[in-house]
C-alpha positions, 0 to 999 in steps of 0.5 A, a space after each residue: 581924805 586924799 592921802 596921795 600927792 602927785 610928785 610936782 605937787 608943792 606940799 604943805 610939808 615942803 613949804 614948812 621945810 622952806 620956812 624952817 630958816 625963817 622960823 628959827 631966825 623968828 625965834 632968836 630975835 624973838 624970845 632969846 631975851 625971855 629964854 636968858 631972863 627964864 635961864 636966870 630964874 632956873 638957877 642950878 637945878 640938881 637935875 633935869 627932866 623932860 616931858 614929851 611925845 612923838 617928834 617933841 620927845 625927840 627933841 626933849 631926847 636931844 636936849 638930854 645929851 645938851 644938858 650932859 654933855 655940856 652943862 654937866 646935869 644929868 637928865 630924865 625922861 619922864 614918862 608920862 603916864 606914871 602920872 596920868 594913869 598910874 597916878 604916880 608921883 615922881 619926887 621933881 621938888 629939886 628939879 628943872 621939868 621942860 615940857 615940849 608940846 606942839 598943841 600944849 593941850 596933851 592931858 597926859 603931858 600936863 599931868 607931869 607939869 601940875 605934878 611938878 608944880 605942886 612940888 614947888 619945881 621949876 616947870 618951863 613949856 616949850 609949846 608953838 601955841 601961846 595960849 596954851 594950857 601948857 603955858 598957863 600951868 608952866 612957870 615959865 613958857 616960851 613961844 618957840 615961835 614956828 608959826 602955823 604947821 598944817 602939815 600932820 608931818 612936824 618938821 618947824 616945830 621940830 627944829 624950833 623944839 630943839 633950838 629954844 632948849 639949846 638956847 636955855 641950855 646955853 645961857 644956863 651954863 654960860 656958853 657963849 661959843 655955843 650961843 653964838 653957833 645958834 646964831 648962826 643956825 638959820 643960814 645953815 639951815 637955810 644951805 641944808 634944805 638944798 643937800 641932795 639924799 635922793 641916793 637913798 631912794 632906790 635902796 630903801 624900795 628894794 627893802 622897804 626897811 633900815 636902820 637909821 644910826 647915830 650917837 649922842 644928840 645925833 640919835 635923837 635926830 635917828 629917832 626923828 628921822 626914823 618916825 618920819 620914814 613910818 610917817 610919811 613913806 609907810 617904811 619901817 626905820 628903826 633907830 639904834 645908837 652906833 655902838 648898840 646897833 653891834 649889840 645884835 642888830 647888825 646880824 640882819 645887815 647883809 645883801 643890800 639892806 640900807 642904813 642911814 647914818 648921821 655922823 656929827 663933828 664931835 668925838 663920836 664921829 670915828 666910831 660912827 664911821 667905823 660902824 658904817 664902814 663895818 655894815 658896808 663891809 657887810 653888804 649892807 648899803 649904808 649912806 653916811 654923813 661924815 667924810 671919814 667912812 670908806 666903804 659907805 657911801 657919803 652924802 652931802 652935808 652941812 658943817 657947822 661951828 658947833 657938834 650940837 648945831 651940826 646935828 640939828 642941821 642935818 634933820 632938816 636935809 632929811 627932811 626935804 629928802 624924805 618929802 620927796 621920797 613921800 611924793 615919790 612913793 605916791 604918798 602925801 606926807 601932810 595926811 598920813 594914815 590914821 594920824 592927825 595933827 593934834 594927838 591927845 593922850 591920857 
């Protein structure tokens, strides 16, 4: 299996990277009216829980500061073996469970959904495969429509994960502000794809590790962003809120060491930015998205109408960063080592 790709070669990655504003676009003509219909039959849960893995899990963990940030509802984060090696049975009888599945066929991610369904919960399967066994189990499922993905690296099925839940989450608690900034989404993303991040490069060749920051639905997007640098460039990334980073791993921050941080036009930005500035100060080399840093160094960026659609956006400039990067580093990212397209857990 070749797993190196010469630097001008098109790859599959790169191709669904330029297919991610039509894919969303695909998707609000397509099943916004089955989401409003799915949104009605919700009703008011008490609460909302989500089952996921990998890039599908950080989708489900965006949605989670959706659902509290602006519907109120709190929601969890099931974990998935509780119920298919533990045998536990957690009490979902008075919840929403979304399941996010690219293949739809995990067993360990359909254990949850049969668990719930027997509880008489509402179950809805977010899945890019129809006929799924996620969608037949779900009481409720919904085609995120992002078409074939033959690239290991998920990127469409990504942006289509976290679209179709903000989509529900909108015509749940009635936000048309936030269902006419999904509207919207497709020609931002279309803008983001052309953002320039290759400044981030050198940096991370030096060390070969950094922190990805970000608050609220933007450390979703550090989680997604920091899977993908152990993906596709085989750099270790991890992830930290802004605040929590201070709580410890700032210590390492010095001579150098690269941080990425996603600010969002919302009310976490100030801090965000305070936090840059402070590992700047540091000697770190920090690359930020937000205007209001001044010791870190900005990176272009894609605003939106919406804190939430803001985040979104911003994944898919990383993703076309960090294609590049892959191809840069002699890697392929459509083949990562020891990984496949489908990944099936108990």
């Amino acid at each position: 299996m070749d797993t190196t790709a010469k630097p001008d070669t098109q790859t599959h990655m790169r191709r669904e990277i330029e297919e991610i504003p039509e894919a969303a676009a695909r998707l609000l003509n397509g099943a916004s009216a089955r989401i409003g219909d799915i949104a009605k039959q919700a009703g008011t849960p008490v609460f909302l829980a989500s089952v996921a893995r990998g890039s599908s899990d950080h989708a489900a963990a965006f949605l989670k500061y959706a659902a509290e940030i602006h519907l109120g509802v709190a929601m969890a984060s099931l974990g998935p073996s509780v119920s298919s090696v533990y045998k536990g049975r957690v009490n979902l009888s008075q919840a929403l469970v979304i399941a996010i599945s690219q293949s739809g066929a995990s067993p360990d991610i359909l254990s949850v959904v049969e668990s719930a369904e027997e509880q008489g919960a509402v179950t809805i399967g977010l899945t890019n495969t129809a006929g799924s066994e996620l969608a037949r189990l779900s009481t409720a499922s919904v085609d995120i429509h992002a078409g074939p993905e033959r690239s290991v690296a998920a990127t469409k099925s990504f942006v289509n994960s976290v679209l179709a839940g903000l989509l529900l989450l909108a015509e749940m608690a009635g936000d048309e502000a936030l269902l006419e900034a999904l509207r919207q989404v497709p020609g931002q993303l279309e803008k983001a794809i052309s953002m320039d991040w290759r400044a981030l490069a050198e940096p991370l060749e030096k060390r070969g590790s950094l922190y990805v920051i970000g608050r609220g639905p933007g450390l979703a997007i550090a989680h997604e962003a920091a899977l993908k640098f152990k993906e596709t460039c085989r750099i270790h990334a991890e992830a930290y809120s802004s605040a929590e980073v201070m709580h410890g791993p700032v210590s390492i921050v010095e001579d150098g060491y690269p941080i990425l941080a996603l600010g969002v036009r919302d009310a976490a930005e100030a801090g965000l930015a305070d936090a840059a500035d402070r590992m700047a100060g540091q000697g770190g080399r920090v690359f930020a998205t937000t205007a209001r840093v001044t010791r870190a160094e900005k990176l272009p960026f894609v605003s939106t109408t919406h804190p939430l659609t803001d985040a979104l956006v911003q994944i898919v400039s990383f993703y076309a960063f960090i294609e590049w990067f892959a191809r840069r580093r002699g890697f392929n990212p459509d083949l990562p080592r020891h990984l496949k397209k489908v990944t099936q857990t108990v």
